[in-house]
PyMOL CGO cylinders between C-alpha atoms (Angstrom):
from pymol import cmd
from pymol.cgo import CYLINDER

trace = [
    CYLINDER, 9.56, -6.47, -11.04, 7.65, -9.36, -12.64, 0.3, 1, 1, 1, 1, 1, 1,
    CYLINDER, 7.65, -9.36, -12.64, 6.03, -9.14, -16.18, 0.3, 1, 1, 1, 1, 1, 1,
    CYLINDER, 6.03, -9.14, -16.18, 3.72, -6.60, -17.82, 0.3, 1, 1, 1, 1, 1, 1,
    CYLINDER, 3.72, -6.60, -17.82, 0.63, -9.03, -16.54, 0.3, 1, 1, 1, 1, 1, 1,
    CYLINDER, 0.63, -9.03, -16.54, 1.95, -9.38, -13.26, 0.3, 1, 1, 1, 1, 1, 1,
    CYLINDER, 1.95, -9.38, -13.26, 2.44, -4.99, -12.94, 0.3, 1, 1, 1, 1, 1, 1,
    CYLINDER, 2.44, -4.99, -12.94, -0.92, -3.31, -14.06, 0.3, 1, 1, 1, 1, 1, 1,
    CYLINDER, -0.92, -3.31, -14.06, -1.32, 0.29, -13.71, 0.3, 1, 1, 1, 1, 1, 1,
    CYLINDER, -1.32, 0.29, -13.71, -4.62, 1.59, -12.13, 0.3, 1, 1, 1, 1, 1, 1,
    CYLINDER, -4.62, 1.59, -12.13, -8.50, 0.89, -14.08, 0.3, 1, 1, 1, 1, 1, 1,
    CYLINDER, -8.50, 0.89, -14.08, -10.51, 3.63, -14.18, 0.3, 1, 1, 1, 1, 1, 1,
    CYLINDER, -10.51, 3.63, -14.18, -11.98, 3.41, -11.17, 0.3, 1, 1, 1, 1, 1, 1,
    CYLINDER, -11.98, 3.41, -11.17, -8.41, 2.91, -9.67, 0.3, 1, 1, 1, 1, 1, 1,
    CYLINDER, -8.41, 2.91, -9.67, -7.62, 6.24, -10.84, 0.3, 1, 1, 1, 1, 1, 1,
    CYLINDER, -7.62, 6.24, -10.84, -10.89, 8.05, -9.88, 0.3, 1, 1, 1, 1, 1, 1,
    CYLINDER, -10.89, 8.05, -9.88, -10.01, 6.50, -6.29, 0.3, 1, 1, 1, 1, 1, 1,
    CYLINDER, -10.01, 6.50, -6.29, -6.01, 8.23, -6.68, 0.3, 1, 1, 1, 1, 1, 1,
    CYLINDER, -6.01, 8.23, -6.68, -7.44, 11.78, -7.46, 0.3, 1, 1, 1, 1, 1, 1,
    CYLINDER, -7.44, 11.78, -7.46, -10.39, 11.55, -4.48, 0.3, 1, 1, 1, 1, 1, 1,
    CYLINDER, -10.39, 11.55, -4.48, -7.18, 10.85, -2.28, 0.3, 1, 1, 1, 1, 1, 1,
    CYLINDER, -7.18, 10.85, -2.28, -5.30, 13.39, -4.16, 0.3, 1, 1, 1, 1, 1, 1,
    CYLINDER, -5.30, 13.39, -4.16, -7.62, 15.62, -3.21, 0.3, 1, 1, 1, 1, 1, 1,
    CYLINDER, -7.62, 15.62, -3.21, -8.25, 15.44, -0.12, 0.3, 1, 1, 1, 1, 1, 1,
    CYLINDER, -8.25, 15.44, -0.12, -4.51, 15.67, 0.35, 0.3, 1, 1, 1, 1, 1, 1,
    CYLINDER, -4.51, 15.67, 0.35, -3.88, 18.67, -1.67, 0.3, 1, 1, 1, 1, 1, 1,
    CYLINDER, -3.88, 18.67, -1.67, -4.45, 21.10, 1.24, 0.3, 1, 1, 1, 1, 1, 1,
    CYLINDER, -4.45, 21.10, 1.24, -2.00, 19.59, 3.40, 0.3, 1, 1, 1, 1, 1, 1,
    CYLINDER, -2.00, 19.59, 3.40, 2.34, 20.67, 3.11, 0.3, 1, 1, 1, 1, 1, 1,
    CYLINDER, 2.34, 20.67, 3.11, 4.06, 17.57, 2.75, 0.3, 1, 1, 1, 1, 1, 1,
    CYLINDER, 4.06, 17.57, 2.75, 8.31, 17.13, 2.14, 0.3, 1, 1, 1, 1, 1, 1,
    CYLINDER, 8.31, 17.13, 2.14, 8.42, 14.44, -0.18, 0.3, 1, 1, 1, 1, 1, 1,
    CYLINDER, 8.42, 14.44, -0.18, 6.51, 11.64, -1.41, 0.3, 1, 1, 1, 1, 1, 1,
    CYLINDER, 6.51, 11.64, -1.41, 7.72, 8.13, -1.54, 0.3, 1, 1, 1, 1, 1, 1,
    CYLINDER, 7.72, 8.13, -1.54, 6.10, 5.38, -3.71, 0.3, 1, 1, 1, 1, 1, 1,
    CYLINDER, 6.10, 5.38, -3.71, 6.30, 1.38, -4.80, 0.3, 1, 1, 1, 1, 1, 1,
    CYLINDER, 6.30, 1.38, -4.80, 8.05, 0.85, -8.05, 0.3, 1, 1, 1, 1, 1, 1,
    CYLINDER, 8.05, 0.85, -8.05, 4.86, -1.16, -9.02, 0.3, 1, 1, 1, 1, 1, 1,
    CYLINDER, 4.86, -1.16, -9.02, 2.44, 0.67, -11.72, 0.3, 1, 1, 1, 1, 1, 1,
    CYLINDER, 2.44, 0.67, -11.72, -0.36, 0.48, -9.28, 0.3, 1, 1, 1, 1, 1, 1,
    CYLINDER, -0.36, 0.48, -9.28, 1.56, 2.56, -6.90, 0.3, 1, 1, 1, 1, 1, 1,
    CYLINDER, 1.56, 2.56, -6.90, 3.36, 4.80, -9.33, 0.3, 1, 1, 1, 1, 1, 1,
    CYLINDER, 3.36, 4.80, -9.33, 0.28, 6.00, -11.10, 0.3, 1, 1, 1, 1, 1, 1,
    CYLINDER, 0.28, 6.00, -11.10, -1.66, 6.71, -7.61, 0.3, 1, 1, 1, 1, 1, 1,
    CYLINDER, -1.66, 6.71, -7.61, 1.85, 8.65, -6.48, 0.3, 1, 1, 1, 1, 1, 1,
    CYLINDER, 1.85, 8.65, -6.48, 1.46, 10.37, -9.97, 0.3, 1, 1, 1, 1, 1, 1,
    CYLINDER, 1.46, 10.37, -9.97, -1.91, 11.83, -9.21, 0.3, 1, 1, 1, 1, 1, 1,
    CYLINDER, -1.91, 11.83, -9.21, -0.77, 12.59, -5.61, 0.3, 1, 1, 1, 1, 1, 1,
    CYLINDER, -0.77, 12.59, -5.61, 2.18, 14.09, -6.73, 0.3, 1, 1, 1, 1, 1, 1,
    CYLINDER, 2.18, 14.09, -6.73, 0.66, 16.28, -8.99, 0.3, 1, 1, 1, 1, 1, 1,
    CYLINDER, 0.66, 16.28, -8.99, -2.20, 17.68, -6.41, 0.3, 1, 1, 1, 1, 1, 1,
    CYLINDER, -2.20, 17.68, -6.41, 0.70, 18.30, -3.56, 0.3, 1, 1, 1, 1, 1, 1,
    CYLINDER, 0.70, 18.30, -3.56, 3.39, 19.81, -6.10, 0.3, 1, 1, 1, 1, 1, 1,
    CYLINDER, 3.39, 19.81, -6.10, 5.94, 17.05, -5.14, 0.3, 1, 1, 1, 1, 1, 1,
    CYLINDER, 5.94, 17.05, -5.14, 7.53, 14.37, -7.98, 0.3, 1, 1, 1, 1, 1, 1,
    CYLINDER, 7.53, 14.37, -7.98, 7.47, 10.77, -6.63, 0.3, 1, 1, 1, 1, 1, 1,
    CYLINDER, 7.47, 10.77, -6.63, 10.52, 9.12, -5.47, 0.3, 1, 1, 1, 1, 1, 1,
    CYLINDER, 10.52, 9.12, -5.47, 10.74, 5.32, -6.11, 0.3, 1, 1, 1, 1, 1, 1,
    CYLINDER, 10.74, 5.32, -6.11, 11.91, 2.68, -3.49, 0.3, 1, 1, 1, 1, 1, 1,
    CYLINDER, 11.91, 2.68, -3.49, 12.20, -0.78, -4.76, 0.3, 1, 1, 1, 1, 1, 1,
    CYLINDER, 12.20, -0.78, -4.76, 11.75, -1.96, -0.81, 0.3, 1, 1, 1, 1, 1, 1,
    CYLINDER, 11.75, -1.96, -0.81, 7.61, -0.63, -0.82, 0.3, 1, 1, 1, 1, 1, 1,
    CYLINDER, 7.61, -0.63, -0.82, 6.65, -3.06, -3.33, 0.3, 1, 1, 1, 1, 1, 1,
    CYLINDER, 6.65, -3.06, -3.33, 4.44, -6.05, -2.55, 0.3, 1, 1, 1, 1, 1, 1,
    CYLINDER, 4.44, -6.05, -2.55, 5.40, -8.86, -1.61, 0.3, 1, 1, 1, 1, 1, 1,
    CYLINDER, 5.40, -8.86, -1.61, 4.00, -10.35, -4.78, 0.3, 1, 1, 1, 1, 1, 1,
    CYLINDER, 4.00, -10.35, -4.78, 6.62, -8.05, -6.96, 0.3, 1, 1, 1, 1, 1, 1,
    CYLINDER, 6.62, -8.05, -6.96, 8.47, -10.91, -8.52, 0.3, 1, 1, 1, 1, 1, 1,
    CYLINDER, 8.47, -10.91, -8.52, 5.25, -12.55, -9.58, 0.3, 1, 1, 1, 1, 1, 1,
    CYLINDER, 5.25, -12.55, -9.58, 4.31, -14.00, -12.86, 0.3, 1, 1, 1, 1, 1, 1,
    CYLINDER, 4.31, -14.00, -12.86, 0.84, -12.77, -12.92, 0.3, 1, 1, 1, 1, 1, 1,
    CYLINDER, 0.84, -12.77, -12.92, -1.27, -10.15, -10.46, 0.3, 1, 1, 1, 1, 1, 1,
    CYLINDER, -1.27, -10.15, -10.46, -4.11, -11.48, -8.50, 0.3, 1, 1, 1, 1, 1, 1,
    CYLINDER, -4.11, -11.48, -8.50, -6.85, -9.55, -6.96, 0.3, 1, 1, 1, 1, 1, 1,
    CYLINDER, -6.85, -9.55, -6.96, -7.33, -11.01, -3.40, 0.3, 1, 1, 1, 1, 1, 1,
    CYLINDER, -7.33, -11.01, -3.40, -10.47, -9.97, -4.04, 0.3, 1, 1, 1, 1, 1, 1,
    CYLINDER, -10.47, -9.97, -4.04, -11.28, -12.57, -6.74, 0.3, 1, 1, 1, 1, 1, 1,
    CYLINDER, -11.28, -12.57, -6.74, -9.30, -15.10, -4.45, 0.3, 1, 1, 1, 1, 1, 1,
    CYLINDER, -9.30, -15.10, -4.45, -10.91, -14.90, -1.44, 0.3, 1, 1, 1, 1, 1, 1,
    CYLINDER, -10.91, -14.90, -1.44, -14.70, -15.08, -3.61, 0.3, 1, 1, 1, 1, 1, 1,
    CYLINDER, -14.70, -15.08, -3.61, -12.93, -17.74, -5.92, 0.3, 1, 1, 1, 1, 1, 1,
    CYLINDER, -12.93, -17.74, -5.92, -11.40, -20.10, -2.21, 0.3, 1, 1, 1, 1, 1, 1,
    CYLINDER, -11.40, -20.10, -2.21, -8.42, -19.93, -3.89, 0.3, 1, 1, 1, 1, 1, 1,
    CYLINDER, -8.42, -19.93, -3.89, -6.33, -22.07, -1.22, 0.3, 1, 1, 1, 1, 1, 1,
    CYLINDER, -6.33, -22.07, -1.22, -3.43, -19.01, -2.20, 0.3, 1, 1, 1, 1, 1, 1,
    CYLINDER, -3.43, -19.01, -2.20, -5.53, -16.78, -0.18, 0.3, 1, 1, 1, 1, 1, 1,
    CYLINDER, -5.53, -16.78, -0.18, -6.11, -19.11, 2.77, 0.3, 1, 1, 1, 1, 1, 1,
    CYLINDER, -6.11, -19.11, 2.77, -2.61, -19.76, 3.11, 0.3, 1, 1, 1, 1, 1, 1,
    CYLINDER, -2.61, -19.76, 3.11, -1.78, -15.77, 3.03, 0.3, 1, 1, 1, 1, 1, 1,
    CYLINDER, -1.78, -15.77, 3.03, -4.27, -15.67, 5.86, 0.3, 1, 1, 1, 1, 1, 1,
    CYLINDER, -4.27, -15.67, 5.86, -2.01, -18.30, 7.49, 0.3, 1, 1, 1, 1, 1, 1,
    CYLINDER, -2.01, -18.30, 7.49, 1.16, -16.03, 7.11, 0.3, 1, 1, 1, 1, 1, 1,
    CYLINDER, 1.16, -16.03, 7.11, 2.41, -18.69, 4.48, 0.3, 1, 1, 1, 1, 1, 1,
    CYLINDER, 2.41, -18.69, 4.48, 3.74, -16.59, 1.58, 0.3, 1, 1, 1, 1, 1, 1,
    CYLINDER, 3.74, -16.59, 1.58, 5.48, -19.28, -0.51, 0.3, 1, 1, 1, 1, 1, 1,
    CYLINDER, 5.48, -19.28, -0.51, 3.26, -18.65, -2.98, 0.3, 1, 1, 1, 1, 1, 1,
    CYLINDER, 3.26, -18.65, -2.98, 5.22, -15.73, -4.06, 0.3, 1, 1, 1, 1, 1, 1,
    CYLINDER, 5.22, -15.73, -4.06, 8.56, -16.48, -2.97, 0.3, 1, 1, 1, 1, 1, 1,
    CYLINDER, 8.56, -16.48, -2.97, 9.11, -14.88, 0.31, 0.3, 1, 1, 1, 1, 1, 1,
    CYLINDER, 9.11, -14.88, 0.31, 8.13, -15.43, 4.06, 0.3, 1, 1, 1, 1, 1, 1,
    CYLINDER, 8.13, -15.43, 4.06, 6.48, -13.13, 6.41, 0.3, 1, 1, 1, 1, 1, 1,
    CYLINDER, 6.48, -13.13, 6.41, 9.81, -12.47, 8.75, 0.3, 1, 1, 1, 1, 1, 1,
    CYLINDER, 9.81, -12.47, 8.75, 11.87, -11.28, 5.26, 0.3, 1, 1, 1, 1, 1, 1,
    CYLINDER, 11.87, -11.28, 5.26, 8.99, -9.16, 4.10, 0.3, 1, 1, 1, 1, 1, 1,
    CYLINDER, 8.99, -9.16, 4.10, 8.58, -7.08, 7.47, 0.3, 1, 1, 1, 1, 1, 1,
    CYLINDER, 8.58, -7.08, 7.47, 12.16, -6.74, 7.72, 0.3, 1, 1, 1, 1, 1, 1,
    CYLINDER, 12.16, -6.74, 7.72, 12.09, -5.63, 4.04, 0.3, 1, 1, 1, 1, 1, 1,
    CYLINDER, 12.09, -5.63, 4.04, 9.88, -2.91, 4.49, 0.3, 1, 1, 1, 1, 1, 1,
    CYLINDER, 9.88, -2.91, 4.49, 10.31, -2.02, 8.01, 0.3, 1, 1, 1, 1, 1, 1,
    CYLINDER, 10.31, -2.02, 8.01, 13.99, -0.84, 7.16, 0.3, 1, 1, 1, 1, 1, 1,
    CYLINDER, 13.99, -0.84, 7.16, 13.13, 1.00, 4.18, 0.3, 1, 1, 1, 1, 1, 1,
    CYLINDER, 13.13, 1.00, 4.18, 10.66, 3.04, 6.48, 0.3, 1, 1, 1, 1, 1, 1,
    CYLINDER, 10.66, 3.04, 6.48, 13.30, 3.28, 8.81, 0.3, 1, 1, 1, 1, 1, 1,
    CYLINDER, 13.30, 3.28, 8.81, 15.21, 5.01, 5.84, 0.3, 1, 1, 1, 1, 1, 1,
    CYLINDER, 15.21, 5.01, 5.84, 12.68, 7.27, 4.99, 0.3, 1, 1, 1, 1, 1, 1,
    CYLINDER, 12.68, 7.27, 4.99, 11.91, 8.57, 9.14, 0.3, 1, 1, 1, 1, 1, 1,
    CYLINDER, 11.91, 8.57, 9.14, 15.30, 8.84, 9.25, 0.3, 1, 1, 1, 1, 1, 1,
    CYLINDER, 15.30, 8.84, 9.25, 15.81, 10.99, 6.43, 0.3, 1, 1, 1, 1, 1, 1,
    CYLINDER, 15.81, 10.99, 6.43, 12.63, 13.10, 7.30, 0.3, 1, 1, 1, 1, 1, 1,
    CYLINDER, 12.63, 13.10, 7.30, 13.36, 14.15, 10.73, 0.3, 1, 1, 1, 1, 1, 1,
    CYLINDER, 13.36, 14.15, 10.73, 10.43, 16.74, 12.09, 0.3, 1, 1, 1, 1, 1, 1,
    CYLINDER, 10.43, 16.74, 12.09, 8.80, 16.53, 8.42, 0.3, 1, 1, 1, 1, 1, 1,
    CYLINDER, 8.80, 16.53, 8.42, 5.67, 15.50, 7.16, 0.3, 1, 1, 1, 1, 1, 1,
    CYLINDER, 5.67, 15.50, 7.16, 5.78, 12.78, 4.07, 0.3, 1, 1, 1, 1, 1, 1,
    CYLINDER, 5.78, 12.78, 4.07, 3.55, 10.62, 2.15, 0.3, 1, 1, 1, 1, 1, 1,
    CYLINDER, 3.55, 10.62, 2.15, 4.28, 7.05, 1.05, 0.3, 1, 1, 1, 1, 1, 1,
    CYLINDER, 4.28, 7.05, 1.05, 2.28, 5.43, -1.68, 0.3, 1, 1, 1, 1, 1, 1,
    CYLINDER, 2.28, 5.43, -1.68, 2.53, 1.26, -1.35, 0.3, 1, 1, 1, 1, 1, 1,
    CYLINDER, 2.53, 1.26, -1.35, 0.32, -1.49, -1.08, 0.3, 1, 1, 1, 1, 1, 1,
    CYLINDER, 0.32, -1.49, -1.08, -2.11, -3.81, 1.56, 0.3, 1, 1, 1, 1, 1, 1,
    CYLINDER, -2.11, -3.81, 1.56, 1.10, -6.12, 2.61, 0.3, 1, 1, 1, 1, 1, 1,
    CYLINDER, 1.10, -6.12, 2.61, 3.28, -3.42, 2.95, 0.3, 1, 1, 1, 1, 1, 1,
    CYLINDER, 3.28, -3.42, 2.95, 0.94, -1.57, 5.16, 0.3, 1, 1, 1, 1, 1, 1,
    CYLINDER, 0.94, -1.57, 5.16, -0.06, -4.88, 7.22, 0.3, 1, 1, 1, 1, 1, 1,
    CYLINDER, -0.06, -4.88, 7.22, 3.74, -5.30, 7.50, 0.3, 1, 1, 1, 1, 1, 1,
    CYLINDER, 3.74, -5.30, 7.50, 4.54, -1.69, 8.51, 0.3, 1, 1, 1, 1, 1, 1,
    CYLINDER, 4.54, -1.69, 8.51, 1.56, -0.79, 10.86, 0.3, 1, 1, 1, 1, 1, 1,
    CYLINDER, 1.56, -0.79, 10.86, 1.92, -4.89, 12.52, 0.3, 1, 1, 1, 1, 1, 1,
    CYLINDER, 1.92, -4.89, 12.52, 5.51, -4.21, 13.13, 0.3, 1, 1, 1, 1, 1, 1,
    CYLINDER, 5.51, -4.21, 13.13, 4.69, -1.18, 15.01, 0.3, 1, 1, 1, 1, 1, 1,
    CYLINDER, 4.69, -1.18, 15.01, 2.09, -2.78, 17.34, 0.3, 1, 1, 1, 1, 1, 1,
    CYLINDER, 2.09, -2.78, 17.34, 4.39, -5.72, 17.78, 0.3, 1, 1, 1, 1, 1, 1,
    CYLINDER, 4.39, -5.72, 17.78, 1.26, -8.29, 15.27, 0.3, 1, 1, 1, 1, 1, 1,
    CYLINDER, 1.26, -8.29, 15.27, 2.93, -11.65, 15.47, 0.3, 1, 1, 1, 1, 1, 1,
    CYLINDER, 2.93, -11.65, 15.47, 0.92, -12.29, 12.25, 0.3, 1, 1, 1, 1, 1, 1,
    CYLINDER, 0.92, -12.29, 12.25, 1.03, -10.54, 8.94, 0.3, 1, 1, 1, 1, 1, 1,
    CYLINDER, 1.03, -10.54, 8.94, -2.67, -9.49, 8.36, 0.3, 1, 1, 1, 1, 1, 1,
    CYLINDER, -2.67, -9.49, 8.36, -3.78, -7.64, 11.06, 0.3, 1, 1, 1, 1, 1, 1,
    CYLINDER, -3.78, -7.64, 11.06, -6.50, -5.11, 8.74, 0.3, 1, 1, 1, 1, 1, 1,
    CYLINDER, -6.50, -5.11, 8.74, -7.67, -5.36, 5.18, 0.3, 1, 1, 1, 1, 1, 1,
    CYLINDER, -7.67, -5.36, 5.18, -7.02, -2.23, 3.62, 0.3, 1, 1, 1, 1, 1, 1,
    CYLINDER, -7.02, -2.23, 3.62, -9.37, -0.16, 1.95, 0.3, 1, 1, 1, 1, 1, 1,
    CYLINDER, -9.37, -0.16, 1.95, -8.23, 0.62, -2.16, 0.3, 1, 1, 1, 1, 1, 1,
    CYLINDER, -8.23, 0.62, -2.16, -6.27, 4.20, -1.15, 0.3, 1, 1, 1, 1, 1, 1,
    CYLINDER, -6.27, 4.20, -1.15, -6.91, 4.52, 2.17, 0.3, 1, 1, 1, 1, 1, 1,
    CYLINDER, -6.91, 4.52, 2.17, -4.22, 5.44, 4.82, 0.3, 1, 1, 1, 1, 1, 1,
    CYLINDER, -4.22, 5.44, 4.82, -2.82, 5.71, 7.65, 0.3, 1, 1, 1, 1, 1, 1,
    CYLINDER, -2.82, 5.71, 7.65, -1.55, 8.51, 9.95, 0.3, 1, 1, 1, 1, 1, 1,
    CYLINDER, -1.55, 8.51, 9.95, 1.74, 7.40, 11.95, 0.3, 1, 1, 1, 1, 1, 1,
    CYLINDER, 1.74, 7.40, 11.95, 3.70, 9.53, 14.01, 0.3, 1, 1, 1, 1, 1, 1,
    CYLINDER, 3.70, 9.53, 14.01, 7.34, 8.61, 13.68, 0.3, 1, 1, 1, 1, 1, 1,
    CYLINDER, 7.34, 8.61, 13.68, 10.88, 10.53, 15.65, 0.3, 1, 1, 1, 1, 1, 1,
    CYLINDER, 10.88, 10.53, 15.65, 13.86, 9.08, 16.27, 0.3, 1, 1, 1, 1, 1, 1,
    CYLINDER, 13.86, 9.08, 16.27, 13.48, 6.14, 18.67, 0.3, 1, 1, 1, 1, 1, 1,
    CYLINDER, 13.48, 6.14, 18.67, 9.12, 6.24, 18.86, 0.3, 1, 1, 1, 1, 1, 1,
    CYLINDER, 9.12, 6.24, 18.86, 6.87, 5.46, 16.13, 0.3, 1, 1, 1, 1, 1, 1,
    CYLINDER, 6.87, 5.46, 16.13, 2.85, 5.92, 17.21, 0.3, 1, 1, 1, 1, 1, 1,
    CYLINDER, 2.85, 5.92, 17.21, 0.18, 4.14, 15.01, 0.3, 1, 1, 1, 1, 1, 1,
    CYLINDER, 0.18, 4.14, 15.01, -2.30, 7.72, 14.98, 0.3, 1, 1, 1, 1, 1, 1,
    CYLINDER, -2.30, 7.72, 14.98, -5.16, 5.97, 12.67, 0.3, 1, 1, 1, 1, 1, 1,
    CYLINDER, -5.16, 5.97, 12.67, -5.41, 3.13, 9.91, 0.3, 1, 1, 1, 1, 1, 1,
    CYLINDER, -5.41, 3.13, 9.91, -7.03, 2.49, 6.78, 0.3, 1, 1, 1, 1, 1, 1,
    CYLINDER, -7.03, 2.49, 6.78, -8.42, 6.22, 7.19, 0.3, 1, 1, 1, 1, 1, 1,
    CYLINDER, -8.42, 6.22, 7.19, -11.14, 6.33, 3.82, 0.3, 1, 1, 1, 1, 1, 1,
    CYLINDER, -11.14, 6.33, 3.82, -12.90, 9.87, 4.26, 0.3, 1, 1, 1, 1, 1, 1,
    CYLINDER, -12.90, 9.87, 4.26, -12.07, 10.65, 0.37, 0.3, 1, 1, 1, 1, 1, 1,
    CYLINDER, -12.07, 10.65, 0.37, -14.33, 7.44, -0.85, 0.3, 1, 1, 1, 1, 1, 1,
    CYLINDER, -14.33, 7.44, -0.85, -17.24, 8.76, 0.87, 0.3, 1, 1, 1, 1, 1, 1,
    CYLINDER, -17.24, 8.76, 0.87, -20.56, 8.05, -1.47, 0.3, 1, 1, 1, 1, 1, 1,
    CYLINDER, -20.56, 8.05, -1.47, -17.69, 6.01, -3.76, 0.3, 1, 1, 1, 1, 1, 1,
    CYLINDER, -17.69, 6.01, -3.76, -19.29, 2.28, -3.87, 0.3, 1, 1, 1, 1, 1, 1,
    CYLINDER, -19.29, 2.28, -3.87, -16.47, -0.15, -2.52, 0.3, 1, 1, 1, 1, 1, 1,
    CYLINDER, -16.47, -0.15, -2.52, -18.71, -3.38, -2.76, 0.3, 1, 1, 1, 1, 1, 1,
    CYLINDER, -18.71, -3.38, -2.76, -16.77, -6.34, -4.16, 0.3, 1, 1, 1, 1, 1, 1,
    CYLINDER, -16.77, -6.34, -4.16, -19.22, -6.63, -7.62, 0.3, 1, 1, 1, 1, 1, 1,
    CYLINDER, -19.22, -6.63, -7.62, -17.94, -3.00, -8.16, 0.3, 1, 1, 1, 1, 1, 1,
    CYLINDER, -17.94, -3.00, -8.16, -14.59, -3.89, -7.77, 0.3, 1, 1, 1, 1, 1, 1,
    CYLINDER, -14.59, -3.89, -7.77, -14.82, -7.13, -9.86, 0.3, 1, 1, 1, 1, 1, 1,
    CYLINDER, -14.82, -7.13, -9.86, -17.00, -5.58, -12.77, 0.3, 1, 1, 1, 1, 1, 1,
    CYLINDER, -17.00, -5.58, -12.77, -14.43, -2.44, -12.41, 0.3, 1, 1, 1, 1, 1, 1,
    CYLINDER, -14.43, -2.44, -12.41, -11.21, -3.40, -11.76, 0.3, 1, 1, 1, 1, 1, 1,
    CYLINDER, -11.21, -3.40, -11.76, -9.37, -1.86, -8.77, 0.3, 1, 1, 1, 1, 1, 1,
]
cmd.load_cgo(trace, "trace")
């Protein structure tokens, strides 16, 4: 993965956001728990981890596609900033960071394959990021473009996946941030 500056782990308000999630997830049996290599990721699969008694399994194929990077942006701060980086993600142009849309999705929708397909008739949790999700949950609803939602900090979604079906059940699910403020000025003066 790219530098220290381009990998942050979670603020504090990143991490309060991880155990809200955490618990809310606590109550329900899960087989194993599957997370991004990037610190972001690893310390929310951490918290998760530790609420459903499970110890997070990496996969370098959840990461962003911003993993090689040189620096982390939030898109946040780009989109308030007109950073033309963010218009052209909006665009489906991610040469930015190195890659393209068609070699992300396959990226990530084979290492989900993996993971269905070692799960069969279980319940598991993946911890990842915006893209990934965009790239997952567009796949399944056959989204020529990339950005098809803009995922909530920890929320989720629900998919029902066997052998040969995969059903989209709910996205960017948020009922553990309820009363938490998600304006941008808290996320900028915060950190995510």
């Amino acid at each position: 993965m790219g530098p220290a500056r381009a990998n942050p782990g979670l603020s504090d308000r990143g991490r309060e956001q991880a155990s809200r999630i955490a618990d809310y997830l606590a109550a329900d049996d899960f087989a194993a728990l599957y997370t991004s290599p990037l610190l972001r990721a690893v310390d929310t699969a951490t918290v998760i981890g530790t609420a459903v008694g499970l110890t997070p399994i990496l996969r370098a194929d959840l990461a962003e596609f911003d993993r090689d990077a040189d620096e982390y942006l939030h898109f946040e701060d780009l989109r308030v900033n007109n950073d033309p980086r963010y218009e052209a993600f909006l665009r489906d142009d991610l040469s930015a960071w190195d890659t393209d849309v068609p070699s992300f999705r396959r990226r990530v929708t084979a290492e989900f394959d993996r993971i269905i397909d070692a799960h069969p008739g279980e319940q598991v949790l993946v911890v990842s990021h915006g893209g990934v999700a965009n790239a997952f949950v567009g796949g399944l609803i056959g989204a020529s473009k990339l950005t098809i939602h803009e995922p909530g900090y920890t929320g989720f979604a629900r998919i029902r996946a066997g052998r040969a079906r995969r059903t989209l059940l709910s996205l960017n699910e948020t009922p553990h941030l309820r009363g938490f403020d998600l304006g941008i000025r808290a996320v900028r003066k915060q950190g995510a």
